[in-house]
N, C-alpha and C positions, 0 to 999 in steps of 0.2 A: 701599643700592644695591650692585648686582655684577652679573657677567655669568656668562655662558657654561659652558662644561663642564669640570671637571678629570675624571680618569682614572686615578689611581693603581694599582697591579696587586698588592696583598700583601691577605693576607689568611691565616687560619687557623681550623679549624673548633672548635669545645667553646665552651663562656662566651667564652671571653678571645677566640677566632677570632671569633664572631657578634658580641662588642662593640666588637671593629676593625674589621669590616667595615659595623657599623652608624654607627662615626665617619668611614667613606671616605666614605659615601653622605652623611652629614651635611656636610662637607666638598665635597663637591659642588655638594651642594643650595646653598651661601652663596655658588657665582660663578655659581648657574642664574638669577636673578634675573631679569636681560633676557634672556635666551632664551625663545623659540618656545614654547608649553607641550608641542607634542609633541616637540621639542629637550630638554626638560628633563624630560618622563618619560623616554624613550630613553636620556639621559645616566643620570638615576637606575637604570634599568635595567641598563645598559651597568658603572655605578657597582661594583652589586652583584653581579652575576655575576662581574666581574673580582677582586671581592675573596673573593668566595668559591670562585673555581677553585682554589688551590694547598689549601687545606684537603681539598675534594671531592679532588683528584688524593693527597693525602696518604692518606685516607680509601681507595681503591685500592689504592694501595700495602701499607696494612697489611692490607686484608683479605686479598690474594692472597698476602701473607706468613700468614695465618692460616690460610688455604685448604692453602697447602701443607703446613703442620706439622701441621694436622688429618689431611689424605690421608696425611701418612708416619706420625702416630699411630695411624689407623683400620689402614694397611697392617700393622705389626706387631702390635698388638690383633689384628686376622686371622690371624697366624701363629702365636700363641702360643694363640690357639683352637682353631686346628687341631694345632696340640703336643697340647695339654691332652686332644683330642679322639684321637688317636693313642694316648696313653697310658691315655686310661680303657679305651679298648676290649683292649689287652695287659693291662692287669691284669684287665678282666672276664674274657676268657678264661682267666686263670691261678686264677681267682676260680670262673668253670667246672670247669676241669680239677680243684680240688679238693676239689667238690663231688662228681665222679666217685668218686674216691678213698674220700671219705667213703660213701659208698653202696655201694664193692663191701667194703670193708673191715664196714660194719656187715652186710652179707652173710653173710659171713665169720663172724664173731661169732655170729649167727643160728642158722648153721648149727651149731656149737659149741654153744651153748645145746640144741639140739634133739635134737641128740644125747649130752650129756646127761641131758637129759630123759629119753631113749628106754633109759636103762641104761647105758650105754656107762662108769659108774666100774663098776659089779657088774662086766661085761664084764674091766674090768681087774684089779680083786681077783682075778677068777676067774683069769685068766694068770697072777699069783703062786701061788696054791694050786696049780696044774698043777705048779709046778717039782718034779723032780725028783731035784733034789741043791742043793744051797750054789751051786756057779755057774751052774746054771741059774737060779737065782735073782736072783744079781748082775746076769746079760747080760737076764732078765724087770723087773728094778728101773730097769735102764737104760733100756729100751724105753720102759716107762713116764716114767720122766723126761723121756725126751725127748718124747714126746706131752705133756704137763702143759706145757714150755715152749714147745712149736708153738699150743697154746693159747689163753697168757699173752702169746706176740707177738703173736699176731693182736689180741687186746687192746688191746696197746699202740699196733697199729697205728691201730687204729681213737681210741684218744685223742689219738695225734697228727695221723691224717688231720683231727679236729673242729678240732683247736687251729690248723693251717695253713689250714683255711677258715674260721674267725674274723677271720686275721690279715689273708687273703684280701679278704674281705668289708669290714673296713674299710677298706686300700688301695681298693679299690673305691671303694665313700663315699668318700673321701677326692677321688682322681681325677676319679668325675662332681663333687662341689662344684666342684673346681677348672675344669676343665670347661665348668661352667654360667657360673663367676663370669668367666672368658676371655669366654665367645661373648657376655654380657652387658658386659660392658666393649668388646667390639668392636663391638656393636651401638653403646654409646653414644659410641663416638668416629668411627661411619659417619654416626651424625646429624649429630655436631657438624663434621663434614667439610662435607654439605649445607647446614647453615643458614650454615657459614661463605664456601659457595661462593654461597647464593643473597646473602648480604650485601655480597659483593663484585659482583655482577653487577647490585645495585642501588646500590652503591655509583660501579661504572661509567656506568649510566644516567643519573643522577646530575651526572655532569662531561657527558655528551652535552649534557644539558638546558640545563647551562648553558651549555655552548660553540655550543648554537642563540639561545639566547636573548641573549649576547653580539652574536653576528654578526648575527642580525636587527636589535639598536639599532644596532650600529655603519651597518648601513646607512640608517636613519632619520633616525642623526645626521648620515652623509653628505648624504643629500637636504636637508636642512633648513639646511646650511653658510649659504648665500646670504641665508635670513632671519633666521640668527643675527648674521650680521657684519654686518648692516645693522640689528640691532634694537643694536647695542656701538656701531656710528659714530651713531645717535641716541643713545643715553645717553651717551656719550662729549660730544656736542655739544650736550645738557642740563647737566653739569657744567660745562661752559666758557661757559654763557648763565649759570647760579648764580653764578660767580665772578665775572661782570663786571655782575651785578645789584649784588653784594653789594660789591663794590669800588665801584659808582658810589655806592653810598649812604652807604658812608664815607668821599668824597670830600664829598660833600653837609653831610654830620651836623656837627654842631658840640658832640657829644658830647662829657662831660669823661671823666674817670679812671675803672678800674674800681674799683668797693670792694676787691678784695681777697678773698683765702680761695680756698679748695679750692669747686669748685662741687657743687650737691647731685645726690645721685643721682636721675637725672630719671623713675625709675621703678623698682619693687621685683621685679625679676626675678632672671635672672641672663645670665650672658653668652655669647651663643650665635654669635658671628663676630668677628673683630676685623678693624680698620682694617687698611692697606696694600694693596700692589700683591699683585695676583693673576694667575695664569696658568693659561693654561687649555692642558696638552697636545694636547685634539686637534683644536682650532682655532688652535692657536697663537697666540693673544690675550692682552697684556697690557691687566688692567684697574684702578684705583683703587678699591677699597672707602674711600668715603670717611667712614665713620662706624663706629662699636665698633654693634654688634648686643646685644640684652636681649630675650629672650622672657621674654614676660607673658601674663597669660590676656588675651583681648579686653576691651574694655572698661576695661581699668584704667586709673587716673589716671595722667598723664600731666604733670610739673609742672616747674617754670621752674629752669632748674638755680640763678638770679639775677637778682638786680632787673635788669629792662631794658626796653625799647622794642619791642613787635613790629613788624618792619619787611617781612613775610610771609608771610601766611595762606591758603593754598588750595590747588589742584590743582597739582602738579606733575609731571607724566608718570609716570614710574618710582619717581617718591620719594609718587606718591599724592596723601592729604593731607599738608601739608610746611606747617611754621609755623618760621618765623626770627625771633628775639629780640635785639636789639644790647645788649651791657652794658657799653660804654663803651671805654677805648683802654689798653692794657699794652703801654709803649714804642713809642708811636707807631701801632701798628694798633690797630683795632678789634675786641674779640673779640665773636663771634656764635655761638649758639649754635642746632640746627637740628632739627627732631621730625619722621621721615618716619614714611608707613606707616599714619597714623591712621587709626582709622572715624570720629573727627569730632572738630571743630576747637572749639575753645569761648574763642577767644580772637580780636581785630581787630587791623588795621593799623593802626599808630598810637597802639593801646592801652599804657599803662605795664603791667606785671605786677609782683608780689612774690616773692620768692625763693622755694619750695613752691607757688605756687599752681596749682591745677588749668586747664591751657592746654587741654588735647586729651584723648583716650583711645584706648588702645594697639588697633592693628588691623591688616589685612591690605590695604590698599589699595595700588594701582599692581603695579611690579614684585614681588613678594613672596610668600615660600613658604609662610607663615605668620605668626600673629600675634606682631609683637614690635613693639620701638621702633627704629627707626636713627638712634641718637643721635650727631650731630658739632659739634666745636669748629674753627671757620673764625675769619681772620686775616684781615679786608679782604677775607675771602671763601675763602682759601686751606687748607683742610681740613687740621688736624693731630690726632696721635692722641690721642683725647678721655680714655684713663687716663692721662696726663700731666697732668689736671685734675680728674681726680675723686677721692674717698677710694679709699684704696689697698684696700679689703674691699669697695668696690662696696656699701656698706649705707649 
């Protein structure tokens, strides 16, 4: 048994975030017990949304930090595109311009060639023969020379105009790759700017969702206050009719000694709430979990933690089916031990049992969120925490 709502506020998102916030809801879920059922969706509700806001709001945070390193990423990619793009077109045009070069110079050459062709060496033989003395000859030798080397530049001109639009031409390739490979790089960090902005604005929607879905339980839970604190002052006044059943009947009993020993584990689970006082934040309710919690599948065996006397078999409000076994007195009280929650009882009032034996089988009845056992060690009726009695491994 337990009541009411807890409300803890942490939480964080990845594995380790979703498996604390799957332990807050659980945590929850083990004081919802007596509350309202729409009390304790709302609270579960309420549960996880609160646990999972700082995660979601973290999740924000880092996208809009991604958003913006992506936009100042994208922005420079942008700018060294437009560099890139700046510079190929200065080298094309110088890449032009000496293609010009090469064309008027192989011109040039052409024209040499052609003439040539046309006679133009006979031509100059022939101006040597004309000489008519020794220096006319030298100042006709020179002539000549000097035409043979206006020639031979132009030549050369035209080898180095090809060789500077070579050099030309790959600056160029060079340039457009660079070029390309910018405006591609900038493209790919203008997408990754978008998806990281659409991730953040569904990252935001995100915290909206839950900070509605928060505030609609919290108001659920508000409405519902008046039938939760009255469903606690009934369990609270079930517990204190248990105690003075179970103390009248060890007044009664004439019960000797307990045998002794650690008692058996009264079902093969494992341990899913423990004893003690609870509180519940947003009713401000303290409540007594009076019994250690074992989920088990439905149906399973359910067995007498020690030989004893059943002294209570059947419906008990919030404890469901609830079977109480007397096993004798340890310094003066009587220890009793108590099986809530069953789907059905297989044991009488009155009856002896034996240590292991099958009393009941584990269920969901009364107050309860699920199938488990709520196993407690009472004192003349007075509930103490029941691994102070059981093997220390729960097996």
């Amino acid at each position: 048994m337990a009541a009411l709502v807890a409300l803890p506020t942490a939480g964080r998102a990845d594995q380790g975030d979703a498996e604390r916030a799957a332990k807050a809801v659980d945590r929850a879920a083990a004081v919802l017990e007596d509350a309202t059922a729409t009390a304790r969706a709302a609270a579960l509700r309420l549960e996880a949304a609160t646990a999972a806001l700082p995660a979601a709001r973290q999740r924000v945070a880092v996208s809009r930090g991604a958003v913006a390193a992506a936009v100042t990423a994208a922005n420079t990619a942008g700018r060294r595109a437009n560099a890139a793009r700046a510079e190929y077109a200065h080298v094309a045009a110088r890449y032009e311009q000496a293609q010009y070069r090469v064309t008027d110079a192989r011109a040039e050459v052409d024209r040499i060639a052609r003439a040539s062709y046309m006679g133009s060496t006979f031509s100059r033989i022939n101006v040597l023969v004309e000489a008519t003395g020794p220096g006319d000859i030298m100042d006709r030798l020179s002539l000549v020379d000097q035409l043979m080397r206006t020639q031979q530049d132009q030549v050369d001109a035209l080898i180095g105009a090809r060789r500077a639009v070579r050099t030309e031409q790959d600056r160029a390739g060079l340039a457009k790759r660079a070029a390309e490979d910018a405006e591609r790089v900038a493209r790919d960090k203008l997408s990754a700017a978008k998806s990281a902005q659409a991730a953040a604005e569904q990252a935001q929607q995100a915290v909206v969702r839950l900070a509605a879905t928060r505030q609609a339980a919290l108001r659920v839970a508000n409405a519902q206050r008046s039938a939760v604190l009255a469903r606690y002052r009934a369990a609270k006044a079930e517990e204190a009719r248990i105690r003075a059943a179970l103390r009248g009947w060890a007044v009664r009993s004439g019960e000797g000694r307990y045998g002794g020993g650690k008692l058996l584990m009264p079902v093969q689970g494992w341990k899913s709430s423990d004893f003690g006082d609870r509180y519940d934040p947003f009713y401000r309710v303290w409540q007594l979990h009076a019994g250690t919690d074992f989920a088990a599948a439905g149906g399973s065996p359910i067995r007498a933690a020690a030989y004893g006397r059943i002294i209570r078999a059947g419906w008990n409000g919030g404890y469901g089916n609830y079977t109480c076994i007397s096993h004798g007195k340890i310094g003066g009280a009587h220890l009793q031990t108590c099986y809530g929650h069953q789907s059905a009882i297989l044991a009488h009032v009155g009856e002896y049992v034996r240590r292991g034996e099958v009393i009941g089988r584990v269920g969901n009845t009364g107050a309860s969120t699920g199938n488990h056992l709520h196993f407690e060690t009472r004192f003349d009726g007075v509930p103490r925490n029941p691994l102070a009695y059981l093997p220390a491994c729960l097996c």
